[in-house]
N, C-alpha and C positions, 0 to 999 in steps of 0.2 A: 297817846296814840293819835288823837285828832289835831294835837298840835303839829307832829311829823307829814302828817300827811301835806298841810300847806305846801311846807317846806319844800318837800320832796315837788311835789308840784313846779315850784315856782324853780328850781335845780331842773330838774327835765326840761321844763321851759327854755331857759336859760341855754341850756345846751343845744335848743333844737337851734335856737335863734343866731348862733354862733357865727360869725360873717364867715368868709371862704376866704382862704391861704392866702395871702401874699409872696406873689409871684413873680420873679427877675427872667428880663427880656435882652437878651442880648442883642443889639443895632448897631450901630456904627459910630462914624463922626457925628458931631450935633447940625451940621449942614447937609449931612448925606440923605441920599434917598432911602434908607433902612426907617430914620429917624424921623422923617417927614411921615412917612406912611403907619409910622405905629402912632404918630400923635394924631395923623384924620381918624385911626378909628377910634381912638378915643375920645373923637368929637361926635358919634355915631352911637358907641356903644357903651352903656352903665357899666358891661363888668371889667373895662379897662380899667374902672378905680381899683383894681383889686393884682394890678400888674402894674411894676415897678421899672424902670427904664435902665439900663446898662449901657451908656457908651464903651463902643470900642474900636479896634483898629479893622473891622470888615470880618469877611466869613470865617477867616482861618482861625482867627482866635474863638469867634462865636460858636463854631463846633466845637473846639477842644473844651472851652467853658459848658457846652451842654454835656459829652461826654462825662467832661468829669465832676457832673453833680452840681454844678455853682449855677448854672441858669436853668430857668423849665421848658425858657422859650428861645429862639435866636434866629434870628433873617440871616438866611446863610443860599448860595449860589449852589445850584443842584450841582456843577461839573466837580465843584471842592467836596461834595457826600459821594461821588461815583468812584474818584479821583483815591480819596482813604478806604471804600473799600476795597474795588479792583485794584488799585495799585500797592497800597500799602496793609491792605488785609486786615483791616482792625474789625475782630468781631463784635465789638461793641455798637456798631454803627446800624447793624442790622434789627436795634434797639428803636430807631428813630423813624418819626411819623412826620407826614407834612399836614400841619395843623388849618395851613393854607396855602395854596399853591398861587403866586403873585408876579408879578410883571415878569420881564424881558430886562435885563440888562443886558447894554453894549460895551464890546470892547473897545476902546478909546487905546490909539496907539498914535503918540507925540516923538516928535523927532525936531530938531534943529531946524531952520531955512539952510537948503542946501548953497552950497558956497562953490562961486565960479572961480577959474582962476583962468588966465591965457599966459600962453608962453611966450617965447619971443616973435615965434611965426604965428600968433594970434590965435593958435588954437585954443580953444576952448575947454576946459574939466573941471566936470561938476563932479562935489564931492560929498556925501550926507546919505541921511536913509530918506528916497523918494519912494521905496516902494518897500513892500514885505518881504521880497526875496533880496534885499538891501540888509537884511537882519543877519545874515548868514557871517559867522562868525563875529558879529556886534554883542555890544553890552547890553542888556535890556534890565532897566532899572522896575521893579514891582513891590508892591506891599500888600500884606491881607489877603486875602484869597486869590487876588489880582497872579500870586507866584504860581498859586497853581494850574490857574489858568494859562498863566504863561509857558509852564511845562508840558500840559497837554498841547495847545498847540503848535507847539515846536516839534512832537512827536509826529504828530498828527498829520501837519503839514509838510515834514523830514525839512526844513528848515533851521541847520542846528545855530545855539547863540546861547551866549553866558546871561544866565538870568542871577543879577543884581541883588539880593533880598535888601531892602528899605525899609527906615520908621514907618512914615506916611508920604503923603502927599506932598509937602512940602518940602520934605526931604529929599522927595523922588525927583523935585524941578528944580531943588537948588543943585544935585548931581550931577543934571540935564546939562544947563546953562554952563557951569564948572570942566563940560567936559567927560566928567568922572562914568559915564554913561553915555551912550549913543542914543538910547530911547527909552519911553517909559509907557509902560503897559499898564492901564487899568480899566478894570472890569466897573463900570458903573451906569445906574440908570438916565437916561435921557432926557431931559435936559439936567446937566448937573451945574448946582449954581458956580461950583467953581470953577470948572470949563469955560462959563461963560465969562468968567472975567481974567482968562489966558491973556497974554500976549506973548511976542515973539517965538511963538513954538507953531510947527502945522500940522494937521494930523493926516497921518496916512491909513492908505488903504487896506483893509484886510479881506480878502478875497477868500471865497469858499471852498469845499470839495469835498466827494463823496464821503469822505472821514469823518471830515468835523459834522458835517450834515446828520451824524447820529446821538450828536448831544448839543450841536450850537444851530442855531439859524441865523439866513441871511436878514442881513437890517443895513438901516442909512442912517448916519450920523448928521444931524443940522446943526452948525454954529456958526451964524454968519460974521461971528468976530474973528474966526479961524480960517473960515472958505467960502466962500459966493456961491457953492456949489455941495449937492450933499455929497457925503463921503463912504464909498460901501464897507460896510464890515460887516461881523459877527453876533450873536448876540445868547446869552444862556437867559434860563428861565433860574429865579428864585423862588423861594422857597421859606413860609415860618414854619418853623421843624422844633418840635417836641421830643421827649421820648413816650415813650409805652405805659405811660402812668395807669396804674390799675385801683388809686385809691379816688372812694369814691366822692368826697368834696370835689380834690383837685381836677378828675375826670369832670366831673358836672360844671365847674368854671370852664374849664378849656372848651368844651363842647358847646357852651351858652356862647362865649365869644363868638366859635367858628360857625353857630348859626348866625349872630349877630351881624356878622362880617358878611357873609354872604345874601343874608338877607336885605343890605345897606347897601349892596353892591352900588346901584342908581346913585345915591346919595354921594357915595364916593367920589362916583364919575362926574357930576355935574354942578354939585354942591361948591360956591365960588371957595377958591383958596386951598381947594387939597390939590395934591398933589397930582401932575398930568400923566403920571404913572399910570393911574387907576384908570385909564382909560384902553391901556395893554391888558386889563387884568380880567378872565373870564367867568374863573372859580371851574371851567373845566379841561383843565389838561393839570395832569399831578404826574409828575417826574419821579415820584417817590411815595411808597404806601400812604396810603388816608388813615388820620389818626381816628379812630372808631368806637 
């Protein structure tokens, strides 16, 4: 009897001590700003060791991976959770919690350098997308969440145009370049390393209006390799989105983090080498229920 009792002991023990779940995070490309911003808080917060990274190709796939069980976590664009339920009615979504509510991405919309031609009497015709109502019956090349974005605002703005679906990003500017597309729409945070090292493409203006103004804000795009001048557009709020987890390790990690995060807020903002994101980012405005 007194031998069991150790035993039992040092089993109870053992169980209490049990580390917390390992947990898969859905992000993006490994240069994106998804990917950047889940490794500062890992430089902030201990129970990041306990979350596990997923690239992948942006929001659209990171929702349907959280939906269907394969991640707990996923940085995913508030318009792409608004967009599956009002549009596409999935009651599964009315499952999902915003674990953190995080920056502002900008719509970044590229087009060609417009191309002059004159005729014989020297007239002049420019031909290319110079501006957003230039999209009207164009090809608009998008990947990742970026398509859904591109669908709402084509609605939104009554702007209609053939949206493109694409691998990624480099697939989206070798379409570009090729022709195969008139423009290419992507939904990303500001300054994006690969933006900045564009050339021959300019980006155009995306302009506002009472519509979009109920899920996008106005922003100004800076890239002085692209324009001498900032560029206005759009811009949606992201979102790290969980589901409804009700078991209690998992609840207690996820919670620890979204204090951790919010509590580090400073650290994020000012701390050299995170990302310049965190300086859009307030922890008060959630586009989407608080995970509780």
């Amino acid at each position: 009897m007194n031998r069991i009792l150790p035993t039992l002991l040092l089993t109870l023990t053992a169980a209490q001590a049990a580390p917390p779940p390992t947990l898969n995070v859905a992000t993006g490309s490994p240069t994106g700003t998804y990917s950047a911003m889940f490794k500062n808080i890992g430089q902030v917060c201990t129970q990041s060791a306990y979350l596990r990274e997923r690239g992948t190709s942006g929001s659209l796939e990171n929702i349907d991976l959280l939906l269907n069980n394969e991640v707990s976590l996923a940085f995913v664009q508030s318009d792409v959770l608004k967009a599956r339920q009002q549009i596409d009615k999935d009651p599964r979504v009315e499952n999902i919690r915003t674990l953190l509510p995080l920056h502002h991405e900008e719509l970044h919309l590229f087009a060609r350098p417009p191309t002059v031609k004159k005729n014989i009497l020297g007239k002049a015709t420019v031909t290319g997308v110079q501006s957003f109502a230039d999209l009207k019956g164009k090809r608009v090349g998008a990947w990742g969440g970026s398509l859904i974005t591109a669908r709402v605002v084509s609605a939104m703005t009554g702007v209609p145009y053939q949206i493109v679906s694409l691998k990624d990003q480099p697939s989206a500017f070798a379409a570009l370049q090729a022709g195969q597309v008139d423009a290419v729409l992507a939904v990303v945070g500001q300054p994006a390393t690969w933006v900045k090292a564009l050339g021959g493409v300019q980006l155009v203006a995306v302009p506002s209006n009472e519509k979009l103004s109920a899920i996008y804000a106005p922003a100004k795009l800076f890239y002085p390799n692209l324009s001498a001048q900032s560029v206005p557009t759009i811009a949606v709020q992201s979102v790290l989105a969980t589901r409804d987890f009700k078991t209690p390790d998992k609840k207690k990690l996820l919670l620890d983090y979204q204090k951790c995060a919010m509590q580090k807020l400073v650290n994020l903002q000012e701390d050299e080498g995170m990302h310049p994101k965190w300086q859009d980012v307030t922890f008060k405005s959630w586009p989407w229920p608080q995970y509780k």
